[in-house]
C-alpha positions as CSV (number, residue, x, y, z in Angstrom):
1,X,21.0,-56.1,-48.0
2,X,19.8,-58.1,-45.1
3,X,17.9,-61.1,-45.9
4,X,14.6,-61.8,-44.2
5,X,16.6,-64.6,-42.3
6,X,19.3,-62.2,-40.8
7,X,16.1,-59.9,-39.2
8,X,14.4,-62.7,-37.8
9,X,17.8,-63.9,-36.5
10,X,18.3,-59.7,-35.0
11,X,14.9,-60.0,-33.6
12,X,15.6,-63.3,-32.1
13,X,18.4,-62.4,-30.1
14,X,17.0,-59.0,-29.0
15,X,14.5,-61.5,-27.3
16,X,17.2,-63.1,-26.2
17,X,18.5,-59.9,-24.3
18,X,15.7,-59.0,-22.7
19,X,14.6,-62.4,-21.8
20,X,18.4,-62.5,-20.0
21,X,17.8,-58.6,-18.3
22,X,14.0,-60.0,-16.9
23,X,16.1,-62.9,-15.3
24,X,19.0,-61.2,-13.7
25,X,16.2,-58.5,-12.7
26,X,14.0,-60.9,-11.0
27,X,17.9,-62.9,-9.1
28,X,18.9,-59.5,-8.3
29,X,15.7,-58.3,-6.7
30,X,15.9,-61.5,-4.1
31,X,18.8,-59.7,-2.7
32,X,18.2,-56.2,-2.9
33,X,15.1,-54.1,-2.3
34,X,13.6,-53.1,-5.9
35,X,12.9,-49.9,-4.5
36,X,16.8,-49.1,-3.7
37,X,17.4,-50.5,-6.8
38,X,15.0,-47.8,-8.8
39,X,16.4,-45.1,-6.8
40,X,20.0,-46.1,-7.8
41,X,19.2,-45.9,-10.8
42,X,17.6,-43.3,-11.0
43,X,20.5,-41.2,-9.2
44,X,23.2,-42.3,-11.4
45,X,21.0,-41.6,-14.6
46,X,20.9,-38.3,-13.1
47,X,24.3,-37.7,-12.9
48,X,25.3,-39.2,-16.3
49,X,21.9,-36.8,-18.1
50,X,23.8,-33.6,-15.9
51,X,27.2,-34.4,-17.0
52,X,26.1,-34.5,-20.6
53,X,23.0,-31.7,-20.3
54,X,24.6,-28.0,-19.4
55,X,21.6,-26.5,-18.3
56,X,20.2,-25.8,-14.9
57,X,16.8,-25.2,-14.2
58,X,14.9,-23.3,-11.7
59,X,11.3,-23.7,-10.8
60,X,9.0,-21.3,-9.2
61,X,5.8,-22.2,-7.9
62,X,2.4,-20.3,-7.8
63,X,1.5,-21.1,-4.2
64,X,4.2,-21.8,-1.7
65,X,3.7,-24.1,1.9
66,X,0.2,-25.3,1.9
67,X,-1.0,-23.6,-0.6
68,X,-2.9,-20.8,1.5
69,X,-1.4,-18.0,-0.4
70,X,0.0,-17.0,-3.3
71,X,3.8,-16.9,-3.5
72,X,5.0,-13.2,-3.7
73,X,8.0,-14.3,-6.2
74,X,5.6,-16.2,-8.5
75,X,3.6,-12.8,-8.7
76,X,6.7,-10.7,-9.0
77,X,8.3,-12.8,-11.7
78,X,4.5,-12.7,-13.2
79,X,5.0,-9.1,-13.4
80,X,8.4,-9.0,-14.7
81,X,7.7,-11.2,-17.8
82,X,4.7,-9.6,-18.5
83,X,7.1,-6.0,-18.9
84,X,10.1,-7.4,-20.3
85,X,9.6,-10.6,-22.2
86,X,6.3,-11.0,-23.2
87,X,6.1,-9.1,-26.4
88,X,8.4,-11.6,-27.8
89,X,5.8,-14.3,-26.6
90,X,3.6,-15.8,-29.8
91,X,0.8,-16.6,-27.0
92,X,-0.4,-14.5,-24.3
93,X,-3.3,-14.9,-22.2
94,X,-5.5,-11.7,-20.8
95,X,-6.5,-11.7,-17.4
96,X,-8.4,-9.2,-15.5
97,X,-6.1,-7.9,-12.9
98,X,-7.4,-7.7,-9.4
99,X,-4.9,-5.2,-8.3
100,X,-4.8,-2.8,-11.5
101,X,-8.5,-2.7,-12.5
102,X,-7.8,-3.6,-16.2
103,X,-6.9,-6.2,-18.5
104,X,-3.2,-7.6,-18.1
105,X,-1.5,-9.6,-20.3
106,X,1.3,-12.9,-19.3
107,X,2.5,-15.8,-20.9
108,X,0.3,-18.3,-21.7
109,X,0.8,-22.0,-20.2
110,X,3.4,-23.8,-22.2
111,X,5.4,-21.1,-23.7
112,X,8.9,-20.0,-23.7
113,X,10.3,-17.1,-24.1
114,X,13.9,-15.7,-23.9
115,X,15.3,-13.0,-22.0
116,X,19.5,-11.3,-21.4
117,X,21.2,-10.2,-18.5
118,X,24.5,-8.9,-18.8
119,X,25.7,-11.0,-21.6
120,X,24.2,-14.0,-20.6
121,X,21.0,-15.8,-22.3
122,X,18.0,-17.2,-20.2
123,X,14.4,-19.0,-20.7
124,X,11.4,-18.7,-18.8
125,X,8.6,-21.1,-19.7
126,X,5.3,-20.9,-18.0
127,X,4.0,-24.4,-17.2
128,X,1.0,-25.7,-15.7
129,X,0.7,-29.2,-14.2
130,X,-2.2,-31.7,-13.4
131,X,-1.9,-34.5,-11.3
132,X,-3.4,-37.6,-13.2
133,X,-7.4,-38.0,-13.4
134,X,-9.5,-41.0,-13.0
135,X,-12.4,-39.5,-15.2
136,X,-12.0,-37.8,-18.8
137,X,-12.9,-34.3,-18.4
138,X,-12.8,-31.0,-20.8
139,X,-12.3,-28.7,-17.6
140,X,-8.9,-28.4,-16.1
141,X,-8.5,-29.7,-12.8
142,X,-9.0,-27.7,-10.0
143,X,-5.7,-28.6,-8.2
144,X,-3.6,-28.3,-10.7
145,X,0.1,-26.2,-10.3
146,X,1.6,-23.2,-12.2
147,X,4.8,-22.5,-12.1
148,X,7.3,-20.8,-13.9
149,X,10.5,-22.8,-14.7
150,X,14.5,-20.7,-15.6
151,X,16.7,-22.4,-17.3
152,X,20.4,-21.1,-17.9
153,X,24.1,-22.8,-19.0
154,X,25.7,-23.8,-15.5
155,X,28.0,-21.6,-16.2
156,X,26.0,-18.3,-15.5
157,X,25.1,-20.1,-12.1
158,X,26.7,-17.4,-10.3
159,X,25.3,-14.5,-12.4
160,X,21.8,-15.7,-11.8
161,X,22.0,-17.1,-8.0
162,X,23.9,-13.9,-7.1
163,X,22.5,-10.9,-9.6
164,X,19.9,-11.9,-11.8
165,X,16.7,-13.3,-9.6
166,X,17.1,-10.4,-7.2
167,X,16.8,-8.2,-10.4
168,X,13.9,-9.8,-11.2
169,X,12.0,-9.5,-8.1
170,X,12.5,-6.2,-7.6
171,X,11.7,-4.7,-11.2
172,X,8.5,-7.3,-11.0
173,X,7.6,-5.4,-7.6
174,X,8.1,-2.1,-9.2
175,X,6.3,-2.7,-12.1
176,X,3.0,-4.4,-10.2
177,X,3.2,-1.2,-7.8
178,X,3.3,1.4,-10.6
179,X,0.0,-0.6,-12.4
180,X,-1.9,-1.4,-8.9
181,X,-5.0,0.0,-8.2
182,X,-4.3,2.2,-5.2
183,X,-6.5,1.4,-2.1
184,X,-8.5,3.4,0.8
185,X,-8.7,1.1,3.7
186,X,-10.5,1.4,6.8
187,X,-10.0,-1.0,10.2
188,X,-13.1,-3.1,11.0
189,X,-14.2,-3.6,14.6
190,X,-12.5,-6.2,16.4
191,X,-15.8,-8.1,16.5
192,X,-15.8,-9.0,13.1
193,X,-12.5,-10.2,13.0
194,X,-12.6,-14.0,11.8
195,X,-9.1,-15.1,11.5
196,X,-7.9,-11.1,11.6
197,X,-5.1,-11.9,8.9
198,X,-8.5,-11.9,6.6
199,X,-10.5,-8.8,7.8
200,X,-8.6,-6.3,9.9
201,X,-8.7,-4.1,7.0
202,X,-11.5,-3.4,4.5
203,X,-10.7,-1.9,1.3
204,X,-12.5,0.2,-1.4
205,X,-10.8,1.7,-4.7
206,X,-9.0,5.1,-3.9
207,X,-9.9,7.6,-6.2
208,X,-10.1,11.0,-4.9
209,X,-9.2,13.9,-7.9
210,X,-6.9,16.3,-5.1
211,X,-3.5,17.0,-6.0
212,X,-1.0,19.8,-5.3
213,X,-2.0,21.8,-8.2
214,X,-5.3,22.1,-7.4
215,X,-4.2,22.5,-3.3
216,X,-5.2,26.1,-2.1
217,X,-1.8,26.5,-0.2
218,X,0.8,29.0,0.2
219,X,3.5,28.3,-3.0
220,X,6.7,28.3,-0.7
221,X,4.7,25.5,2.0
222,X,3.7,23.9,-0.8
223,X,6.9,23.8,-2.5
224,X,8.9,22.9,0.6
225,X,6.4,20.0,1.3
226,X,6.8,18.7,-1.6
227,X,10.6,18.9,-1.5
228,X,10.1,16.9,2.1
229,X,8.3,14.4,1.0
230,X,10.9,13.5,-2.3
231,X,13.4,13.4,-0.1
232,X,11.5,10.9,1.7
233,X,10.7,8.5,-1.4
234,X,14.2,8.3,-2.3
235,X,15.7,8.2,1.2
236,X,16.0,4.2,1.8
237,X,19.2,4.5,1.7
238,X,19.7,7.0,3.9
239,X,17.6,6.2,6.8
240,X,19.3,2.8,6.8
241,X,22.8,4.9,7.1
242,X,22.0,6.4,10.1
243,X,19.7,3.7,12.0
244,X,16.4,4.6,11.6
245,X,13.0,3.3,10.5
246,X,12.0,4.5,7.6
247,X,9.0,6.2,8.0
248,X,8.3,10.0,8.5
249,X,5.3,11.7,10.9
250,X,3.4,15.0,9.9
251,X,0.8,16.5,12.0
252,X,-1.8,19.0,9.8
253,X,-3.3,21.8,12.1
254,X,-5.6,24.4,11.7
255,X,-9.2,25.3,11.4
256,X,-11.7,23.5,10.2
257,X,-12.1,23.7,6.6
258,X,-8.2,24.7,6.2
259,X,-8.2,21.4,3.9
260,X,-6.2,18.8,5.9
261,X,-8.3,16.1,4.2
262,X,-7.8,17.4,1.0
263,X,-4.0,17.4,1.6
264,X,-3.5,13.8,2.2
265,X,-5.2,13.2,-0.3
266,X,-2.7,15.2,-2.5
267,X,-0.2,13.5,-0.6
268,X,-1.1,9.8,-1.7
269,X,-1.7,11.0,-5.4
270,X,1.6,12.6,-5.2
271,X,3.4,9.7,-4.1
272,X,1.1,7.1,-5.5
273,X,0.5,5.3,-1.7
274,X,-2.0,3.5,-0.4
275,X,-4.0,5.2,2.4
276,X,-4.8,3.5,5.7
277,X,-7.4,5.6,7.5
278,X,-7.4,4.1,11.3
279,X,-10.4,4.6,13.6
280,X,-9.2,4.2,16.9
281,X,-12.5,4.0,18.9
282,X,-13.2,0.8,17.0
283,X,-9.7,-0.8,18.3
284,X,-10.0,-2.3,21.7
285,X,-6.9,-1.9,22.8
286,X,-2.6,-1.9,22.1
287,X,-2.0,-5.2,21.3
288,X,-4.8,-5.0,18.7
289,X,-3.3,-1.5,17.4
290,X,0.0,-3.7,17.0
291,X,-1.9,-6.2,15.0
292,X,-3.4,-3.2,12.8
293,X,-0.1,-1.9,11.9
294,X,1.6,-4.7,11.1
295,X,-1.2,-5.6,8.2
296,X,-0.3,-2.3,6.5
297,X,2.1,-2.6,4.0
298,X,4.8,-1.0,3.0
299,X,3.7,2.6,0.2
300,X,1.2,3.6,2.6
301,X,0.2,6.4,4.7
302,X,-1.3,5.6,8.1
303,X,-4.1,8.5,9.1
304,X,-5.7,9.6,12.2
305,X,-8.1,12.5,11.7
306,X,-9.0,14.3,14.9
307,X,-6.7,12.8,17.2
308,X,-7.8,14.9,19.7
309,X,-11.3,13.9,19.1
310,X,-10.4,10.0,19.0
311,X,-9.3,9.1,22.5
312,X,-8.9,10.9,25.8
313,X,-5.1,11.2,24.8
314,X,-4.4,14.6,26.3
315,X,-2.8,15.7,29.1
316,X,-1.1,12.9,31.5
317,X,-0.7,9.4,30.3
318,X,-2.5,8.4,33.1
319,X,-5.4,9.7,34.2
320,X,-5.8,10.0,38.3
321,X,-9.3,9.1,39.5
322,X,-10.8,11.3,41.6
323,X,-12.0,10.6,45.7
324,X,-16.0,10.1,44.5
325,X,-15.0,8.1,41.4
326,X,-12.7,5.7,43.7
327,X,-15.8,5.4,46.4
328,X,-18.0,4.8,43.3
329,X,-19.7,7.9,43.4
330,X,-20.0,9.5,40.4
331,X,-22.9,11.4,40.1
332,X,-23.0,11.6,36.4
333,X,-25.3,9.3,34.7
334,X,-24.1,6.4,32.7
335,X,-25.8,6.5,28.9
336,X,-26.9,3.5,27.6
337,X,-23.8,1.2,26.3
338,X,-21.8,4.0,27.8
339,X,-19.4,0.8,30.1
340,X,-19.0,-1.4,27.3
341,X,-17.7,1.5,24.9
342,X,-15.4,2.1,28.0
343,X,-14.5,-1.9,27.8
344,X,-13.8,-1.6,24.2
345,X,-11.4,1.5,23.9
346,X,-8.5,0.5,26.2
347,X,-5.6,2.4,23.7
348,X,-3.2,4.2,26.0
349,X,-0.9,7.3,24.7
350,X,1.8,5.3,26.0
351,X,0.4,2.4,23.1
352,X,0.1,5.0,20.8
353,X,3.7,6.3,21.2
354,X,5.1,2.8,20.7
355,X,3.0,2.7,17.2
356,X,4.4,5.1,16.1
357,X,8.3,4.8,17.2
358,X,8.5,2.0,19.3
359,X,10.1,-1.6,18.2
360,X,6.8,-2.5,16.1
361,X,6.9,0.7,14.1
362,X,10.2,-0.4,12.2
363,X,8.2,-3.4,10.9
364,X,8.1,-2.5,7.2
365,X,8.9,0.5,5.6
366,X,8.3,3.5,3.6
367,X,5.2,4.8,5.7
368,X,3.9,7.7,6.5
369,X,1.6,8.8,9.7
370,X,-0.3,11.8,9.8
371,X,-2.2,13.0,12.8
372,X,-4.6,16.2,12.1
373,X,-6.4,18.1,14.8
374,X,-8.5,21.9,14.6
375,X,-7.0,22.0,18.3
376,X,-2.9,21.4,18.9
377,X,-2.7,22.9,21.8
378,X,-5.1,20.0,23.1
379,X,-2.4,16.8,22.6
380,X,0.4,15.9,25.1
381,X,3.7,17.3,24.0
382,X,4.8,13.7,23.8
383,X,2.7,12.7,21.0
384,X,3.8,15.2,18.5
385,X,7.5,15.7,19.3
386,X,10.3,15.9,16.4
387,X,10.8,12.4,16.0
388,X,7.5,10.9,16.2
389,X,5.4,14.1,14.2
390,X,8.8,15.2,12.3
391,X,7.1,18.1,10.1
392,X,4.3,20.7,11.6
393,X,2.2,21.7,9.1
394,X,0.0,24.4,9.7
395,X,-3.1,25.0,7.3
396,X,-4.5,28.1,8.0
397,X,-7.3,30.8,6.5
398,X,-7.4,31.4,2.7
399,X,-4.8,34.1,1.5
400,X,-4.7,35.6,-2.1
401,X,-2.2,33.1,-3.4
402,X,-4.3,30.2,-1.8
403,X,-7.1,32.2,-3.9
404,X,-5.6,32.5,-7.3
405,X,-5.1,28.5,-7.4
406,X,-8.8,28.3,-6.4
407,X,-9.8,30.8,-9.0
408,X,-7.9,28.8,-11.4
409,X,-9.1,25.3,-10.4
410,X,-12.8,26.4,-10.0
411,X,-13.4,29.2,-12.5
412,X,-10.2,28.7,-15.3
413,X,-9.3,32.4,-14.9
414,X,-5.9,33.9,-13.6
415,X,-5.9,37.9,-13.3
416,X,-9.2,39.6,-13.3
417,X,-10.0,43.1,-12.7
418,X,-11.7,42.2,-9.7
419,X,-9.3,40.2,-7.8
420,X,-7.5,43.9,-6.6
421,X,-10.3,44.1,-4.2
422,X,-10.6,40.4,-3.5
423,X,-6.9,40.6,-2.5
424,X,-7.4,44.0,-0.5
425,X,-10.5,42.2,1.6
426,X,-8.4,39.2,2.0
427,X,-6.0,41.0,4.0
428,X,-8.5,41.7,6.3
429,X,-10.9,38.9,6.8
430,X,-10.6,34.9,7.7
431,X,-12.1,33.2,5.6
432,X,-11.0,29.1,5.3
433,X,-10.4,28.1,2.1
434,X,-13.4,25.3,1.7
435,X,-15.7,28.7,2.2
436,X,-13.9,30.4,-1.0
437,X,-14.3,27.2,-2.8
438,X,-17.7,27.1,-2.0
439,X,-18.9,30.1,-3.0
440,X,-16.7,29.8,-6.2
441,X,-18.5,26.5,-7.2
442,X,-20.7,27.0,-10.1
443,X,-24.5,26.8,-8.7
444,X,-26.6,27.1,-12.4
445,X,-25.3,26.6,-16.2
446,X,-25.8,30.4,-15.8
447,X,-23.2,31.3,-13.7
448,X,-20.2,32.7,-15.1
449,X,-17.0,33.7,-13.4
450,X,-17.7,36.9,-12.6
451,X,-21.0,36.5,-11.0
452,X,-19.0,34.1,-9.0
453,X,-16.2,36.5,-8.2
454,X,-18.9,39.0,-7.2
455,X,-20.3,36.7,-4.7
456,X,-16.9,36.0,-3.0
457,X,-16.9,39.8,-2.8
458,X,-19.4,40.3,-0.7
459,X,-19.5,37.3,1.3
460,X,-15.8,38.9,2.1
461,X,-17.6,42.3,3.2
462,X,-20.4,40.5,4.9
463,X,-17.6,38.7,7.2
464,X,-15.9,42.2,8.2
465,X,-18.6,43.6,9.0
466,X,-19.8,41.1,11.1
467,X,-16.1,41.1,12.2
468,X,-16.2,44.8,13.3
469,X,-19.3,44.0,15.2
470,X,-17.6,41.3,17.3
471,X,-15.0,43.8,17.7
472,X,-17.0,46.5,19.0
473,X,-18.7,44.0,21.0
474,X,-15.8,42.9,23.3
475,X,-14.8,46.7,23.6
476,X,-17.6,47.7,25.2
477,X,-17.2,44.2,27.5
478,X,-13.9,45.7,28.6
479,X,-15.0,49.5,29.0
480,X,-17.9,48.1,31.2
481,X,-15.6,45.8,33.6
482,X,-13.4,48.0,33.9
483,X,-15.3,51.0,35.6
């Protein structure tokens, strides 16, 4: 055992030491910046701690550049965890999710957890750091950094550079798709746009109940539609085969009150896209219609209702003025406002075209863009060619399988005595298919389904005979003219 002596003596010469390091320190820092010294150091400590430690580590940050916006791989690995590894974590935290509407759960700051990929064993801690404060606070600071930090054996570098974060991203992206709130955006006027990266687009929560079961549409369109647009969904790889952008058009025709609305909205619940619907009187002209489409993302569908009704987009791309519009003398009077609106709608067809297949279109992917109109004879041949409008889909009046599905959806019946006649009448008459609906709709708690079916009956007679009165009408017309 060592006397009290021999630790005095230990103690003495670990003085010693140090005393001697200070000393050759202070000589050595006469000659050579301290600073190159420190980062010598430091850079051969490095080496020696890597030669002995195994592991590599990879960081990723919450907010990437200057801290404008929030990095998409932080979210996406956010995402992934939160699926995959966080049941295995011992403390979560509960968030409310901006993009799903409900409560999510992640790793809470300063845990680890574990996670495998093809035979290979990985950590993921979630770490939060504060740069040092001046004052003692309980609140966190406000500049203070997430990140989420990977660590692996060096050995698996390869796995994980080459296989492993790409895996990562894109199940994080699938899963924050699948649990997003889907969106119903509209494009603000150009007025209002502050920095238009911010406010181009304004959003609201889209929740509209349509979907293909409750669509009053012939089965076999229905069913081929819906074969379409599967083919679609799953076709990445395909359009990139054979060069194109992948994005498909559909134009809806057909009377009013054929459903068009209702059937992209059966479209986005079908395919669980956003829905961007774009006003084009409010955009002033194409460059600003390129900015619009380039702030859509990818999942979306891209609507112009009325197209014929939007913009004086018909006939020739360019209109000719006539002799007394060149000299100025247009006799028709000018409404209030009536320049300024001209000022502010400056969208050619030949913009519109190159929305929707030019260069910009291929920005992106996975769109759709649907044009509806109650008049297609109106719109230049150009605009709704195979290529640009690939699928014509024409919505027309309400047949007796288009009935049955509204009988179904609206009254929870499938065959009734009655619908023989209802069938026999439909044969006859045009009737659009938000009429039938209507006069389906229950009106009092005392309806039932066959007052209901009644009432279609002879709302059905009422338009035949008024029918066979137009009828008789233009016969006489033609009997007159021509004696």
């Amino acid at each position: 055992m060592a006397t009290l002596s021999d630790q005095w003596a230990s103690l003495g010469s670990l003085g010693s030491l140090m005393a001697s390091i200070m000393f050759l320190w202070a000589v050595v820092g006469r000659y050579v910046p301290l600073h190159h010294l420190e980062h010598s150091l430091t850079k051969h400590s490095r080496r020696l701690f890597a030669f002995v430690y195994p592991y590599v580590q990879v960081t990723i940050p919450e907010f990437s550049g200057e801290r404008m916006k929030r990095s998409e791989a932080y979210t996406s690995v956010e995402a992934y965890l939160s699926n995959s590894c966080s049941q295995n974590a011992s403390r979560l935290k509960a968030e409310f999710g901006k993009e799903s509407g409900s409560l999510t759960l992640s790793m809470d700051e300063h845990e680890e957890v574990t996670d495998e990929f093809e035979g290979a064993k990985l950590w993921w801690a979630s770490v939060s750091r504060s740069p040092p404060s001046q004052s003692i606070s309980w609140h966190p600071p406000p500049d203070s950094r997430r990140y989420y930090r990977l660590t692996f054996h060096r050995r698996h570098r390869e796995l994980v550079v080459g296989s492993y974060l790409a895996h990562v991203l894109r199940e994080g992206r699938e899963v924050g798709l699948r649990k997003r709130q889907r969106k119903l955006y509209t494009n603000n006027p150009s007025d209002n746009w502050y920095g238009y990266k911010r406010t181009v687009w304004s959003h609201i929560v889209f929740e509209h109940p349509s979907t293909f079961d409750t669509l009053a549409m012939d089965p076999g369109k229905k069913r081929e539609l819906m074969d379409d647009l599967i083919a679609f969904r799953n076709g990445k790889e395909y359009y990139a085969k054979i060069g194109k952008a992948w994005k498909r058009g559909y134009l809806l025709y057909g009377p009013p009150g054929t459903g068009k609305s209702t059937m992209i909205a059966a479209i986005a619940n079908f395919l669980d896209y956003d829905v961007y619907d774009l006003e084009l009187t409010s955009v002033k002209n194409n460059s600003e219609l390129r900015k619009l489409f380039i702030e859509t993302t990818s999942k979306s569908i891209i609507v112009i209702e009325d197209i014929d009704c939007s913009l004086d987009l018909t006939g020739k791309r360019m209109r000719t003025k006539t002799k007394k519009e060149d000299e100025g003398g247009d006799d028709k009077p000018k409404l209030p406002g009536e320049e300024e609106d001209k000022e502010k709608s400056k969208v050619t067809l030949s913009g519109l075209l190159n929305f929707i297949d030019g260069l910009w279109s291929a920005c992106g992917g996975e769109r759709l863009i649907i044009f509806t109109t109650n008049h297609v004879e109106k719109l230049d041949p150009a605009l709704i060619r195979r290529g640009r409008m690939d699928k014509h889909v024409e919505l027309s009046y309400c047949n007796f399988e288009a009935f049955m599905v509204l009988a179904n959806s609206y009254l929870g019946i499938d065959p009734h005595p009655l619908f023989d006649t209802i069938k026999g009448l439909m044969e006859e008459v045009k009737m659009t298919p938000a009429d039938v609906a209507e006069t389906l709709m229950h009106k009092s708690a005392k309806d039932d389904a066959v007052s209901r079916l009644e009432d279609l009956i002879q709302a059905l007679e009422m338009a035949r005979g008024a029918a066979a009165k137009v009828d008789e009408g233009s016969g006489v017309d033609e009997t007159v003219e021509s004696e």
